[in-house]
N, CA, C and O atoms as a GROMACS GRO file, in nm:
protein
  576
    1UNK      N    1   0.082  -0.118   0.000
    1UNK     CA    2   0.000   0.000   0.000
    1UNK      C    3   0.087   0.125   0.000
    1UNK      O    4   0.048   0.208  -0.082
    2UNK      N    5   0.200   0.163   0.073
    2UNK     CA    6   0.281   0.244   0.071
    2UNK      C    7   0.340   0.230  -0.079
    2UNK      O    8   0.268   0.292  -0.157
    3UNK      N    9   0.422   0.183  -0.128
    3UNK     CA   10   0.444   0.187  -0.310
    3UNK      C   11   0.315   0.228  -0.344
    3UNK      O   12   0.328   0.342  -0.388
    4UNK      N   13   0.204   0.198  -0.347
    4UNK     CA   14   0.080   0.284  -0.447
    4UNK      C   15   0.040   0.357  -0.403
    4UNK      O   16  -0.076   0.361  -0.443
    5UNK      N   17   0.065   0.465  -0.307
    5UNK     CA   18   0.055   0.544  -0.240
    5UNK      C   19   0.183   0.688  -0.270
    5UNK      O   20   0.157   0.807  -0.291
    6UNK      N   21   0.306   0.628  -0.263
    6UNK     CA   22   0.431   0.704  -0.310
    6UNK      C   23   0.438   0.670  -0.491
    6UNK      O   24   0.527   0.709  -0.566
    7UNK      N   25   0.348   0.609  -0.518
    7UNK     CA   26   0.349   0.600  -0.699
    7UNK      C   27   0.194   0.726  -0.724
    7UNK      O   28   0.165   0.775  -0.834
    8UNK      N   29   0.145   0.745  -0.636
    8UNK     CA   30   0.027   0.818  -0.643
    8UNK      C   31   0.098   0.950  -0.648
    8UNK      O   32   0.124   1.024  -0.743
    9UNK      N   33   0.124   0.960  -0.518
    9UNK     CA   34   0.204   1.134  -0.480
    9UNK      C   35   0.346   1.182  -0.633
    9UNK      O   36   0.401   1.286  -0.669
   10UNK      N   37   0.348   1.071  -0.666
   10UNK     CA   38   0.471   1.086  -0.751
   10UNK      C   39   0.399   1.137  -0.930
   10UNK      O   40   0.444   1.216  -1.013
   11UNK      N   41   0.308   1.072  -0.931
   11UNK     CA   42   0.254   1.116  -1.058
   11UNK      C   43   0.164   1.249  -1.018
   11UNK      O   44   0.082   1.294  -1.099
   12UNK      N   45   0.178   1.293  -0.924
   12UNK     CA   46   0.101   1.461  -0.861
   12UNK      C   47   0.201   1.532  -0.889
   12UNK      O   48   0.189   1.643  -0.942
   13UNK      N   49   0.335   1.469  -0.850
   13UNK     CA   50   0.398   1.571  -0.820
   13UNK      C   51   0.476   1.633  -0.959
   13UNK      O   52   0.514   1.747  -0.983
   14UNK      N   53   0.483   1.527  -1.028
   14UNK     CA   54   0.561   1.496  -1.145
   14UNK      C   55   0.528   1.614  -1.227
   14UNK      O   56   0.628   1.682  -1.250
   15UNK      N   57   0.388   1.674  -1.295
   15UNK     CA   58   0.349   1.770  -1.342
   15UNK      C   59   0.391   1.889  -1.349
   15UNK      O   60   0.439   1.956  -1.440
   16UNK      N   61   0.343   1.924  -1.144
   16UNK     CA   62   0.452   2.014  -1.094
   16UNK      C   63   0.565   2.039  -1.114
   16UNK      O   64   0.588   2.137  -1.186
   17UNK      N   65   0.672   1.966  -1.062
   17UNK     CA   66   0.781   1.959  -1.099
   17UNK      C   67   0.831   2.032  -1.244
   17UNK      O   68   0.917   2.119  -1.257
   18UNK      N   69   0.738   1.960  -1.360
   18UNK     CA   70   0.802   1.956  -1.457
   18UNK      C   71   0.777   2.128  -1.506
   18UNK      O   72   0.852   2.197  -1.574
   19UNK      N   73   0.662   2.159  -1.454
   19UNK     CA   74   0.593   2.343  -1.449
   19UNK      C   75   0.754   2.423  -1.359
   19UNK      O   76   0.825   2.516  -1.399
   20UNK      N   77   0.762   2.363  -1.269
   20UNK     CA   78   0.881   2.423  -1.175
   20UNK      C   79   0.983   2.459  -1.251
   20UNK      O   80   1.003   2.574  -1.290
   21UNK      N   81   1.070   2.339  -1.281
   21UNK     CA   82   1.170   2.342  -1.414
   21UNK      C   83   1.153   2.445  -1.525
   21UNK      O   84   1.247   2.520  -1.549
   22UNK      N   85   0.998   2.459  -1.622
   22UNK     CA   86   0.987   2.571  -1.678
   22UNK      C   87   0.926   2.699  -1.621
   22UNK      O   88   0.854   2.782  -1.677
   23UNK      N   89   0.968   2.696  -1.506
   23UNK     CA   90   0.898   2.828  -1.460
   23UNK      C   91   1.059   2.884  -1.445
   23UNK      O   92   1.087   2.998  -1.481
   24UNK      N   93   1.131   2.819  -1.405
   24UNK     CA   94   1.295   2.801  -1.397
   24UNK      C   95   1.355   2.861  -1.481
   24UNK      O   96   1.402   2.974  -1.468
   25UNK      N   97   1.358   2.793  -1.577
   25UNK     CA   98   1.416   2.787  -1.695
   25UNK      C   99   1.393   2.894  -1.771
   25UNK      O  100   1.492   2.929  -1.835
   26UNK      N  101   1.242   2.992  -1.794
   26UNK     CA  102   1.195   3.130  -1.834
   26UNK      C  103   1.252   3.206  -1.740
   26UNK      O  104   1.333   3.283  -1.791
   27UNK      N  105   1.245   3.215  -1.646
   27UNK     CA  106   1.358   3.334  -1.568
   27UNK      C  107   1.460   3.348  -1.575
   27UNK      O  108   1.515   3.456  -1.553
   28UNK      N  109   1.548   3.193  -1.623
   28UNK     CA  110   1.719   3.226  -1.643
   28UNK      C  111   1.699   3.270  -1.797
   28UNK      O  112   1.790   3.330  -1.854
   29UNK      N  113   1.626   3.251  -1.837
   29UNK     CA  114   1.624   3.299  -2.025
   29UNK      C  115   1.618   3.441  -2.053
   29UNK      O  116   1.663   3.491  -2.156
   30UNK      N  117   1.543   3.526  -1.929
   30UNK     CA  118   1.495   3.682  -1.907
   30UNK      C  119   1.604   3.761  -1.819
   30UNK      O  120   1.592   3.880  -1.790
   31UNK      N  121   1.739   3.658  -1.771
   31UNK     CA  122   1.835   3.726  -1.723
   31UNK      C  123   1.769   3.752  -1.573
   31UNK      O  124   1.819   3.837  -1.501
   32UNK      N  125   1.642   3.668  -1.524
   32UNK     CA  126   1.620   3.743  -1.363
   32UNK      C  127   1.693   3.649  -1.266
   32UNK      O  128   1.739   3.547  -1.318
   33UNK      N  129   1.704   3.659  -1.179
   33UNK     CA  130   1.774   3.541  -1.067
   33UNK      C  131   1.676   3.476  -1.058
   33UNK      O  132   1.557   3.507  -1.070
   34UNK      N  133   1.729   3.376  -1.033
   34UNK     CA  134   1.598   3.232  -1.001
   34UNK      C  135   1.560   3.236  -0.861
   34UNK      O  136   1.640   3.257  -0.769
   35UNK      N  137   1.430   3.215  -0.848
   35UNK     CA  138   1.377   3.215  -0.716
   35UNK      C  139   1.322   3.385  -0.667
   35UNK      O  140   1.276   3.418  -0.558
   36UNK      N  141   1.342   3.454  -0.766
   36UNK     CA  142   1.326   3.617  -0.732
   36UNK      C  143   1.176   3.633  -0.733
   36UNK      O  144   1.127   3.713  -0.654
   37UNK      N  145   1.082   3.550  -0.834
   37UNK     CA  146   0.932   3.535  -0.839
   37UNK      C  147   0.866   3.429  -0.686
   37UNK      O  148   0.909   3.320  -0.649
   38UNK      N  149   0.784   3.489  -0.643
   38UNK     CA  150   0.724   3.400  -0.547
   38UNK      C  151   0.612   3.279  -0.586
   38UNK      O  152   0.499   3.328  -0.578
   39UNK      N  153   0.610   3.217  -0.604
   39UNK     CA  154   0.538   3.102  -0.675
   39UNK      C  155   0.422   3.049  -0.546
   39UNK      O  156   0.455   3.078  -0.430
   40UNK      N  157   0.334   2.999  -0.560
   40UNK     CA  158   0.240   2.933  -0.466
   40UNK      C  159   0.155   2.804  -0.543
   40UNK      O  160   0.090   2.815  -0.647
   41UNK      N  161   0.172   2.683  -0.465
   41UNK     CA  162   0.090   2.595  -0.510
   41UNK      C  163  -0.045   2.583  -0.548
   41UNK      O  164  -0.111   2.564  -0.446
   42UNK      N  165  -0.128   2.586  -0.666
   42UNK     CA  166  -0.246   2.590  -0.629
   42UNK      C  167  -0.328   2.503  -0.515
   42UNK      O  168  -0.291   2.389  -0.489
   43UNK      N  169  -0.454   2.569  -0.440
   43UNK     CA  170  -0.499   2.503  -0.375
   43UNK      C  171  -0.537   2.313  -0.436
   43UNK      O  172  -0.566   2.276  -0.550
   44UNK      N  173  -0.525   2.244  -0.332
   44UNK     CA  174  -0.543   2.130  -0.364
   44UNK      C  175  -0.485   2.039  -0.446
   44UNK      O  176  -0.525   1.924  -0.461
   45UNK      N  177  -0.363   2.104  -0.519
   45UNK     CA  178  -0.270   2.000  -0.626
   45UNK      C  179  -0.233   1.895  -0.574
   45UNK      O  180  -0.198   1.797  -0.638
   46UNK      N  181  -0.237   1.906  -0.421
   46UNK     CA  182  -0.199   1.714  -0.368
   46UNK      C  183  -0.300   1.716  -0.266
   46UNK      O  184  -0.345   1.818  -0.213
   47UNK      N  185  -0.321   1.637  -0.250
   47UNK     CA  186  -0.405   1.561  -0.204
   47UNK      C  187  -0.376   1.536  -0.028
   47UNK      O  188  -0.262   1.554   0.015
   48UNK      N  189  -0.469   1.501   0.047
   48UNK     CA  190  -0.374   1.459   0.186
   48UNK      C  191  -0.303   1.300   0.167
   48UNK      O  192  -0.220   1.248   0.242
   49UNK      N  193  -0.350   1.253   0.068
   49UNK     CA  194  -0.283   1.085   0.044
   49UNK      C  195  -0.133   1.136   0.012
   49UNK      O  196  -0.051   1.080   0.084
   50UNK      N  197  -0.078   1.227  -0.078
   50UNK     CA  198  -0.006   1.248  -0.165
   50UNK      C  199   0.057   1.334  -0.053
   50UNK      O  200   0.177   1.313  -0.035
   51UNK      N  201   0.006   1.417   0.016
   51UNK     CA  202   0.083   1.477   0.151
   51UNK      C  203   0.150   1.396   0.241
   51UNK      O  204   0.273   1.389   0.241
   52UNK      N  205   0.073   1.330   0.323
   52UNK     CA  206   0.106   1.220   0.443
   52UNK      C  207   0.209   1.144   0.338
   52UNK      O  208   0.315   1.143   0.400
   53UNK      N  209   0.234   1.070   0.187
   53UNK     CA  210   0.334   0.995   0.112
   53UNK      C  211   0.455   1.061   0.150
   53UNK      O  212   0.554   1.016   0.209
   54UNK      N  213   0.427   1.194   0.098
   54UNK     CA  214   0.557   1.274   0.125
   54UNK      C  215   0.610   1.276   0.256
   54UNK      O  216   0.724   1.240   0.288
   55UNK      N  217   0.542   1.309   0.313
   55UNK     CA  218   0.601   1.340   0.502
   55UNK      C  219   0.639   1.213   0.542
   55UNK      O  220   0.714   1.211   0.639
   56UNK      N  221   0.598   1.074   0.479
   56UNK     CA  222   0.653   0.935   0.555
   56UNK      C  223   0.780   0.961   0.476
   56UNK      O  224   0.850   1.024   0.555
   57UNK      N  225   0.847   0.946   0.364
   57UNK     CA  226   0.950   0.989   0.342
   57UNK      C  227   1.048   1.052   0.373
   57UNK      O  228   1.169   1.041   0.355
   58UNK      N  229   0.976   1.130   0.430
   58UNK     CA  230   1.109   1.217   0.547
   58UNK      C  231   1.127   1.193   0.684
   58UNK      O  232   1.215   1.253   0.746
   59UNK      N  233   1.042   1.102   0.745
   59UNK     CA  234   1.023   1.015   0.849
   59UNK      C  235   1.005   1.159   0.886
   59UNK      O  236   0.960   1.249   0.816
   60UNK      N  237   1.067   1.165   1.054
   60UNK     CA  238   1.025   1.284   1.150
   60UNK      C  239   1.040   1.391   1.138
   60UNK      O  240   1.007   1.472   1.225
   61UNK      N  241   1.099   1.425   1.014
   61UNK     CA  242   1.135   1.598   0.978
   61UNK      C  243   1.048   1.588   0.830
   61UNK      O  244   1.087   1.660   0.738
   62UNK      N  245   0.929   1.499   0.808
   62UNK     CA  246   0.826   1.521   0.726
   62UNK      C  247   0.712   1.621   0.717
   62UNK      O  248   0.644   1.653   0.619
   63UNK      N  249   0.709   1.661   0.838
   63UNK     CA  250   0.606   1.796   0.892
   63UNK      C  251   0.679   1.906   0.798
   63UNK      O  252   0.629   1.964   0.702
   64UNK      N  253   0.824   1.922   0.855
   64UNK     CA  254   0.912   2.001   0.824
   64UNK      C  255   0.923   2.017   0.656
   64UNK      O  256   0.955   2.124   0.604
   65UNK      N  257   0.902   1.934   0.602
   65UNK     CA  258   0.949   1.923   0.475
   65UNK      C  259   0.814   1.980   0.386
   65UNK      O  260   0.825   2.052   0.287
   66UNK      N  261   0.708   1.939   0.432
   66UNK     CA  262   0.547   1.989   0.408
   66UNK      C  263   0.508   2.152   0.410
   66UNK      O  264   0.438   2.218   0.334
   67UNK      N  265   0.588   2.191   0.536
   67UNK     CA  266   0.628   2.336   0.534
   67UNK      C  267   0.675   2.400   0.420
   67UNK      O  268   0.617   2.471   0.337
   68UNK      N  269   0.832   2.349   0.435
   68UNK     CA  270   0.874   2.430   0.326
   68UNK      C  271   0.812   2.438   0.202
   68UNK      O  272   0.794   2.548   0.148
   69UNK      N  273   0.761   2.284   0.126
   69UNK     CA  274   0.685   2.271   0.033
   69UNK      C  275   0.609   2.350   0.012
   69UNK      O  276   0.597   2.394  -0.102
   70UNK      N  277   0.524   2.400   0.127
   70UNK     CA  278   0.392   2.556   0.094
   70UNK      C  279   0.422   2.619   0.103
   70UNK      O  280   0.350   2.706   0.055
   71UNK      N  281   0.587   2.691   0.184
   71UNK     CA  282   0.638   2.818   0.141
   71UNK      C  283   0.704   2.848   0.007
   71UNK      O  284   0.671   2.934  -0.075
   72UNK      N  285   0.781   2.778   0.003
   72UNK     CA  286   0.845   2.802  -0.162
   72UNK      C  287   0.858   2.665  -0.232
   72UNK      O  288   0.954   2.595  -0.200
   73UNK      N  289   0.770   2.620  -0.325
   73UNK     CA  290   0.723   2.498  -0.383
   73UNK      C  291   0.827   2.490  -0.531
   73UNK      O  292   0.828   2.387  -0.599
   74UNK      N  293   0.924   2.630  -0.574
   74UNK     CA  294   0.995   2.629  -0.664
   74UNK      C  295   1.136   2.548  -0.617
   74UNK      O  296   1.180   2.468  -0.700
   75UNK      N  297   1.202   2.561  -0.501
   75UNK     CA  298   1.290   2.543  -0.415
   75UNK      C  299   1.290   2.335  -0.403
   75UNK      O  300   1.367   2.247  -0.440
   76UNK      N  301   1.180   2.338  -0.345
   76UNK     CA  302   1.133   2.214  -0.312
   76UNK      C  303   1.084   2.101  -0.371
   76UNK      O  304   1.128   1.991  -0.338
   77UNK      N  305   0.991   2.115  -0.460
   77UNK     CA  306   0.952   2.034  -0.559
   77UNK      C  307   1.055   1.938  -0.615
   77UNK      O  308   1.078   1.827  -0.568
   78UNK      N  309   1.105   1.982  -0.702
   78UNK     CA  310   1.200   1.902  -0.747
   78UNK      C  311   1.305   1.807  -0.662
   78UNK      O  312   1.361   1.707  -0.706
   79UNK      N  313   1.316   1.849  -0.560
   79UNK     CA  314   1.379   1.760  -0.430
   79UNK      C  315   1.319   1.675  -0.426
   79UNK      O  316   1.349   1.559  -0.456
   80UNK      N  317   1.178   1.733  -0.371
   80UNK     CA  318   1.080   1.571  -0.345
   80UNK      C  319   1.053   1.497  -0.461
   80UNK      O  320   1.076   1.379  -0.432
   81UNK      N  321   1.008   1.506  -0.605
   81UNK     CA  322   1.001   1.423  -0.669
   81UNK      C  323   1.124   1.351  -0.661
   81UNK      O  324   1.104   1.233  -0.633
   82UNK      N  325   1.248   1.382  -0.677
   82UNK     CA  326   1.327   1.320  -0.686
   82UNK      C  327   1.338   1.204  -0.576
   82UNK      O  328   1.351   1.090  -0.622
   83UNK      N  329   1.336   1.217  -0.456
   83UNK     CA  330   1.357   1.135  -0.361
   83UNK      C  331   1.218   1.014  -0.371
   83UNK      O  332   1.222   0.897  -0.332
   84UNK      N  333   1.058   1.114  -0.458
   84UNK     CA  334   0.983   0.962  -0.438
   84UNK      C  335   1.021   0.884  -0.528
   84UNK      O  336   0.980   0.768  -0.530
   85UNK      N  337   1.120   0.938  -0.634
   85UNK     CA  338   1.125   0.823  -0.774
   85UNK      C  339   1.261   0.728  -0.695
   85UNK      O  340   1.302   0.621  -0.738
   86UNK      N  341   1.300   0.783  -0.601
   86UNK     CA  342   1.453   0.691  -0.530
   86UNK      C  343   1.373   0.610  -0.468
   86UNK      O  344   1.362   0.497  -0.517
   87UNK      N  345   1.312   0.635  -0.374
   87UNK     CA  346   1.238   0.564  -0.287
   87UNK      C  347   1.137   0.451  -0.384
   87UNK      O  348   1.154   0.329  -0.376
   88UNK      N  349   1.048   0.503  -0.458
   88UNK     CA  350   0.963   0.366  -0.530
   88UNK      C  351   1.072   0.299  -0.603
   88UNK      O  352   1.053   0.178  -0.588
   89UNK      N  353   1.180   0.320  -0.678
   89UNK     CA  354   1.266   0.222  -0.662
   89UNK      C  355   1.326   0.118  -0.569
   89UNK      O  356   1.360   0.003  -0.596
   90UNK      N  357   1.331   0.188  -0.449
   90UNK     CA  358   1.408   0.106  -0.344
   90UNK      C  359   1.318   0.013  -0.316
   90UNK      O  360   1.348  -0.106  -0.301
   91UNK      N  361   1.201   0.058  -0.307
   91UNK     CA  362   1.051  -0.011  -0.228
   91UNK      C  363   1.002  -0.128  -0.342
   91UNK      O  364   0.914  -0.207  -0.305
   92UNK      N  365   1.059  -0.139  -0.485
   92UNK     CA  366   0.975  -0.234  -0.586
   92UNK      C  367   1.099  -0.311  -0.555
   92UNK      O  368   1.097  -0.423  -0.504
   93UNK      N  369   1.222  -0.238  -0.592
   93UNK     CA  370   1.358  -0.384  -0.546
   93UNK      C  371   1.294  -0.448  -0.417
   93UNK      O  372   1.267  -0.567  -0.435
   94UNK      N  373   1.266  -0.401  -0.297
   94UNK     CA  374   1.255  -0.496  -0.202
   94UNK      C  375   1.155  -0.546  -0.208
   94UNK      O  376   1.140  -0.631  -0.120
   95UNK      N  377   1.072  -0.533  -0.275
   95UNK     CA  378   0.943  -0.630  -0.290
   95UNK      C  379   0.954  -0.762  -0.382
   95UNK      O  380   0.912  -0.878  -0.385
   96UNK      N  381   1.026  -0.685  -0.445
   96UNK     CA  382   1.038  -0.840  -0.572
   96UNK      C  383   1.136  -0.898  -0.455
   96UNK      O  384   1.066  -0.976  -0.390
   97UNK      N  385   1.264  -0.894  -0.403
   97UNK     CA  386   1.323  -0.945  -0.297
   97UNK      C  387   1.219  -1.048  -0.185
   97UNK      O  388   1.209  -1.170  -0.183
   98UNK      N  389   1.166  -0.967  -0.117
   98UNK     CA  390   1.058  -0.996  -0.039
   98UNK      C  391   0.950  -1.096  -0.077
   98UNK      O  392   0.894  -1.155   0.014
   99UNK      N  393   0.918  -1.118  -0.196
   99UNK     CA  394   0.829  -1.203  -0.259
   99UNK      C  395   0.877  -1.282  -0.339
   99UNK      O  396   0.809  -1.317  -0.435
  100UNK      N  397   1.045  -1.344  -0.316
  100UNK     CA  398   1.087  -1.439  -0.329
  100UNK      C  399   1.077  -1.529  -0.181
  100UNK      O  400   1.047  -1.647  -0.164
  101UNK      N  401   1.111  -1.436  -0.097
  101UNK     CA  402   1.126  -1.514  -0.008
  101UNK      C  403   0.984  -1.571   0.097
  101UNK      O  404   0.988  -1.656   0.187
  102UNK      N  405   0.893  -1.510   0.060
  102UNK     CA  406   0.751  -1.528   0.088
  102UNK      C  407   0.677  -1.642   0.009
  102UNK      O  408   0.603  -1.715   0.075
  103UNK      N  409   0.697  -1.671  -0.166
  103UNK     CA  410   0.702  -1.776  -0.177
  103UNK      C  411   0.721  -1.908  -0.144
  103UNK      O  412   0.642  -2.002  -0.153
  104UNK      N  413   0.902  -1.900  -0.081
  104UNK     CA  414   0.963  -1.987  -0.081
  104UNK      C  415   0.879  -2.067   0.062
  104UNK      O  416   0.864  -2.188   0.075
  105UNK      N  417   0.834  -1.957   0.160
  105UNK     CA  418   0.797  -1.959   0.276
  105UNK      C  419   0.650  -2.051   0.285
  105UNK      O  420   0.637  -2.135   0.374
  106UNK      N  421   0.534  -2.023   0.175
  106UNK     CA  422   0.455  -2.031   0.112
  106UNK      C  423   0.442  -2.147   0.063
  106UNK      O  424   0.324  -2.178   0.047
  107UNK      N  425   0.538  -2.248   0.022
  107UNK     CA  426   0.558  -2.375  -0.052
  107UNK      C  427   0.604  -2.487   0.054
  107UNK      O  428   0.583  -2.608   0.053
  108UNK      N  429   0.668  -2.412   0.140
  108UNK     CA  430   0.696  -2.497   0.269
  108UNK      C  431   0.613  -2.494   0.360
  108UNK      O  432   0.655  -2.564   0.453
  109UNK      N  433   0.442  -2.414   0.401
  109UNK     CA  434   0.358  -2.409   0.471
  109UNK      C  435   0.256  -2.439   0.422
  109UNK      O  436   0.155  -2.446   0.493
  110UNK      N  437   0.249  -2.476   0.231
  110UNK     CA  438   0.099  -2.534   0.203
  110UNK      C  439   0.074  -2.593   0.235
  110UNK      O  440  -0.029  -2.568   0.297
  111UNK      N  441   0.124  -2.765   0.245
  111UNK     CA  442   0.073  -2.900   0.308
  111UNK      C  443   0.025  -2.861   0.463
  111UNK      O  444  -0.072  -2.904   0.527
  112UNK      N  445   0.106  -2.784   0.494
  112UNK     CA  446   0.040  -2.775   0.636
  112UNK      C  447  -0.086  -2.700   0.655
  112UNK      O  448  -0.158  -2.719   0.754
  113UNK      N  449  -0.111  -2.623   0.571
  113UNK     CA  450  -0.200  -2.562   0.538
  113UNK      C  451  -0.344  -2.614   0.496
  113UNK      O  452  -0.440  -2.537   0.504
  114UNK      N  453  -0.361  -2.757   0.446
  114UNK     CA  454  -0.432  -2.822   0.416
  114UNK      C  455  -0.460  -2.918   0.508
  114UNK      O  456  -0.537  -3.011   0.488
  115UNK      N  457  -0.394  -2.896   0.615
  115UNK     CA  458  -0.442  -3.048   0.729
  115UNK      C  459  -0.539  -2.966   0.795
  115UNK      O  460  -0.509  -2.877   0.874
  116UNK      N  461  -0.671  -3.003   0.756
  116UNK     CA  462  -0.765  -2.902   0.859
  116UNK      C  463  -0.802  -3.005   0.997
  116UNK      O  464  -0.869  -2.966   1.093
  117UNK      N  465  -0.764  -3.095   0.989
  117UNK     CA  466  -0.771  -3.198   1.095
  117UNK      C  467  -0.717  -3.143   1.227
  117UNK      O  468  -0.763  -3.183   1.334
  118UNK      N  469  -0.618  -3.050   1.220
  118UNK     CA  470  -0.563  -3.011   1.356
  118UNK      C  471  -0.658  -2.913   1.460
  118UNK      O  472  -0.666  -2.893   1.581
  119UNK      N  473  -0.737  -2.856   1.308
  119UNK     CA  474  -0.827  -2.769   1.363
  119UNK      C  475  -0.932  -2.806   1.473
  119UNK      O  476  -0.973  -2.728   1.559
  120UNK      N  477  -0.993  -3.015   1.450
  120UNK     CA  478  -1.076  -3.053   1.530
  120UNK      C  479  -1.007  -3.121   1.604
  120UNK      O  480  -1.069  -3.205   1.669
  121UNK      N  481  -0.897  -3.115   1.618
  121UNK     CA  482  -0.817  -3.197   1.778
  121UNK      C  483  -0.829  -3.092   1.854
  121UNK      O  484  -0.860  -3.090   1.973
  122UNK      N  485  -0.809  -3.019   1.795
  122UNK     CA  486  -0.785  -2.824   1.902
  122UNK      C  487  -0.922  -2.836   2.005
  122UNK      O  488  -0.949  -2.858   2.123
  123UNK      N  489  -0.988  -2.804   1.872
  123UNK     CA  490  -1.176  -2.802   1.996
  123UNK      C  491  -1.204  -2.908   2.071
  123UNK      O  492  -1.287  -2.902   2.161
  124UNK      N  493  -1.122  -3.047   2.035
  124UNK     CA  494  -1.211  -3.155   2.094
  124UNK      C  495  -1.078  -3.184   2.236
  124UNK      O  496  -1.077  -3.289   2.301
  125UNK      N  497  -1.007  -3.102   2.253
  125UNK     CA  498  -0.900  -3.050   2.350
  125UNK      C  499  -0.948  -2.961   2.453
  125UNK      O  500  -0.954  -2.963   2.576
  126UNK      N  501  -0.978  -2.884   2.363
  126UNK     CA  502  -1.051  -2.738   2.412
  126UNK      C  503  -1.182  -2.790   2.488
  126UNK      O  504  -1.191  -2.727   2.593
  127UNK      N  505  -1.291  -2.888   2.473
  127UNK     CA  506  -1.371  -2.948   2.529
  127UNK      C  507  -1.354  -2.995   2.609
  127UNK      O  508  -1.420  -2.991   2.713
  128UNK      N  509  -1.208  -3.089   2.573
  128UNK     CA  510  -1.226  -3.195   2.723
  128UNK      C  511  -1.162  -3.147   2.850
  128UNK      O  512  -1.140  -3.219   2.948
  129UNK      N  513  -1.136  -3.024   2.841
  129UNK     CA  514  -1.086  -2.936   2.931
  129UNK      C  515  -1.187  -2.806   3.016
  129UNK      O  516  -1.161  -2.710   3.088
  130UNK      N  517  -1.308  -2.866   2.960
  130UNK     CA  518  -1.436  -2.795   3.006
  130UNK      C  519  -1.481  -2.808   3.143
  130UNK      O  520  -1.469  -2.917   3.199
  131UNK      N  521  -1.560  -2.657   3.234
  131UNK     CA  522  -1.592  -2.683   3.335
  131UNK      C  523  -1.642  -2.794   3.360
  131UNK      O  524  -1.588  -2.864   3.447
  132UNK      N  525  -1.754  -2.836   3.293
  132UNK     CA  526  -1.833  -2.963   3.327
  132UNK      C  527  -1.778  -3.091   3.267
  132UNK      O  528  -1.861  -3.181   3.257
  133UNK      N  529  -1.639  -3.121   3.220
  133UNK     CA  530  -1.574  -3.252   3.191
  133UNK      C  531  -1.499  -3.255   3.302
  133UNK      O  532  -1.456  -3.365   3.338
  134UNK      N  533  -1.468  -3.132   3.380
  134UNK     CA  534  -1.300  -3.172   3.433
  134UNK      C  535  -1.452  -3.257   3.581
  134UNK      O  536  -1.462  -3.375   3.615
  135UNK      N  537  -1.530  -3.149   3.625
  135UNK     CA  538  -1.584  -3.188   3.739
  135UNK      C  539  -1.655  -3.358   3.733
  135UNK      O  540  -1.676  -3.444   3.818
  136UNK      N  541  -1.673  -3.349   3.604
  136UNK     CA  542  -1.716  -3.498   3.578
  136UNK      C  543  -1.564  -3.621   3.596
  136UNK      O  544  -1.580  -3.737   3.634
  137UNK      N  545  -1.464  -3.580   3.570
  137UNK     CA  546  -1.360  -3.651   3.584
  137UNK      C  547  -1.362  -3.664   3.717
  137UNK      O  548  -1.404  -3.758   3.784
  138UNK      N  549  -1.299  -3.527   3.761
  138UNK     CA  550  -1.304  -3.526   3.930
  138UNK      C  551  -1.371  -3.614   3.996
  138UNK      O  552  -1.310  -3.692   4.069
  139UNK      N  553  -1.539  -3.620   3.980
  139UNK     CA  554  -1.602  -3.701   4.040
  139UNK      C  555  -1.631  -3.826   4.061
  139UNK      O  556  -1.687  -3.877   4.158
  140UNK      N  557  -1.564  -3.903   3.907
  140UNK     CA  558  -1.515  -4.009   3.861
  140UNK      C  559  -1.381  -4.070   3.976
  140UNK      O  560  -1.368  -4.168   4.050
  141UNK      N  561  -1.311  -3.972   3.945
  141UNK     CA  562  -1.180  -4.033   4.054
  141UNK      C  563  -1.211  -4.038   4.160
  141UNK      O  564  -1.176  -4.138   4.222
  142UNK      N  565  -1.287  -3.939   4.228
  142UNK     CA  566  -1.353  -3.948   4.404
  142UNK      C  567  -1.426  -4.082   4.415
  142UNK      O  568  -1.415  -4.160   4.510
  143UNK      N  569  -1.486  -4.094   4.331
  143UNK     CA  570  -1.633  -4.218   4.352
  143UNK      C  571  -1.452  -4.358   4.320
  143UNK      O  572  -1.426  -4.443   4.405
  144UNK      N  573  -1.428  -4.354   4.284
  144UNK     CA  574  -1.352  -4.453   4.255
  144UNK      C  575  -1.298  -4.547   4.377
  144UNK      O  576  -1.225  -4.643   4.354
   0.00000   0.00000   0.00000
């Protein structure tokens, strides 16, 4: 869920980004310093799914990073896309990793998986360990 979640925020952000770059790129063409225009995100371009993606990414200085993002989104943007396209990389390598070894895990727990027989030793365990069996035993051994 986290990969389709940081593949979500990443195709939000991606747009952006790529507006950032030419918003960039027309100011160094006009001779102004970059960053001299104040830029603002439109309302709602991400989402809170696509928010909270971002801020797990930065683990505890993710608040922090959300900040800056709504103060100057020219600055920032391009940082964060970059880090979700590192990150959904890292996160699909360890999955294909991970779902080798979950298989393997998987092939060695089917048969066991199919003995539903253990299931009625359990209850018929679980029974004979009942208030009214044990006192019936009990009373069995007394009368004896």
């Amino acid at each position: 869920m986290a990969i389709e979640r940081n593949l979500s925020a990443m195709k939000a952000v991606e747009p952006l980004a790529e507006e950032v770059q030419k918003l960039k790129d027309g100011e160094e063409k006009d001779g102004q310093p970059i960053g001299r225009m104040n830029y603002n995100l439109r309302p709602r371009s991400l989402h809170g799914n696509h928010i909270s993606a971002i801020a797990r990414l930065y683990g505890e200085g993710g608040d922090e990073v959300i900040q800056h993002l709504l103060r100057n989104p020219l600055a920032v943007l391009p940082i964060v896309f970059r880090r979700l396209s590192e990150k959904d990389c890292e996160w699909r390598k360890a999955k294909t990793e991970f779902t080798k070894q979950w298989r393997a895990r998987a092939k060695l727990n089917y048969e066991g998986s199919l003995d539903i027989t253990c299931y009625f030793h359990r209850r018929e365990i679980e029974r004979s360990f009942s208030h009214d069996q044990l006192l019936e035993v009990s009373w069995f051994i007394y009368n004896m």
